[in-house]
Residue, then its C-alpha position, 0 to 999 in steps of 0.5 A: x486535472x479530471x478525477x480519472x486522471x489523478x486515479x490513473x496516476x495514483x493507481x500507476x504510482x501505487x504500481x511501482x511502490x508495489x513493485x519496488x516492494x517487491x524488488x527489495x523486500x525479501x519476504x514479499x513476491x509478485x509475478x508480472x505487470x498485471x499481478x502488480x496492476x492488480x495488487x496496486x488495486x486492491x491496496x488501494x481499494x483496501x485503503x479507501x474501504x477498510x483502513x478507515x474503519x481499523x483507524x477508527x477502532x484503533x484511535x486510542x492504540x495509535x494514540x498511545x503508540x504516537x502514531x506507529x500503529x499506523x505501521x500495522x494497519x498499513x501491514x494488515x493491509x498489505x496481508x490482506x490484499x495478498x490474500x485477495x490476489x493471486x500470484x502475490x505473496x507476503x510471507x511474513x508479518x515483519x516483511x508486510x511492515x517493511x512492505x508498507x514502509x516502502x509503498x508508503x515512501x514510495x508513493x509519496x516521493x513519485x506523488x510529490x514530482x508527479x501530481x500537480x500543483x493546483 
């Protein structure tokens, strides 16, 4: 499978975990197919860029926390990328952690069934 499909997959993906975030966390708005495009976008821009570089600094905290730090970079992240995209809105940090938990759940189930087994 070329580069450009597995990116189309996983930015498609990462679109419906955005949107199911935004359907069942109350806290967290996004408004139209392209707001959700967008969003899915700059998250995953976000996680290729940045999360690193918060992982990186943040060694000893996630160490210390047995991994769940994670959970507040994968919220910061969430806050920053609604920061970034018009029409999308997280209203509270305890709504950005939940947000993360169900784009993180979400993306793994559908990239588990959809990507392929090399």
């Amino acid at each position: 499978m070329s580069f450009f499909s597995r990116f189309l997959i996983t930015w498609l993906v990462d679109a419906v975990a955005v949107y199911c975030a935004a359907t069942f966390i109350d806290g967290i708005t996004i408004k139209g197919l392209g707001t959700t495009l967008l969003a899915a976008l700059v998250i995953g821009l976000l996680n290729a860029i940045v999360k690193p570089v918060f992982i990186l600094f943040s060694i000893p905290l996630i160490a210390l926390t047995f991994g769940l730090f994670l959970l507040v970079i994968n919220a910061v992240i969430l806050v920053v990328a609604a920061y970034f995209v018009p029409e999308f809105r997280v209203e509270s940090f305890g709504a950005a952690v939940l947000g993360s938990i169900v784009i993180t759940v979400v993306s793994w189930i559908l990239g588990m069934v959809l990507q392929p087994k090399n």
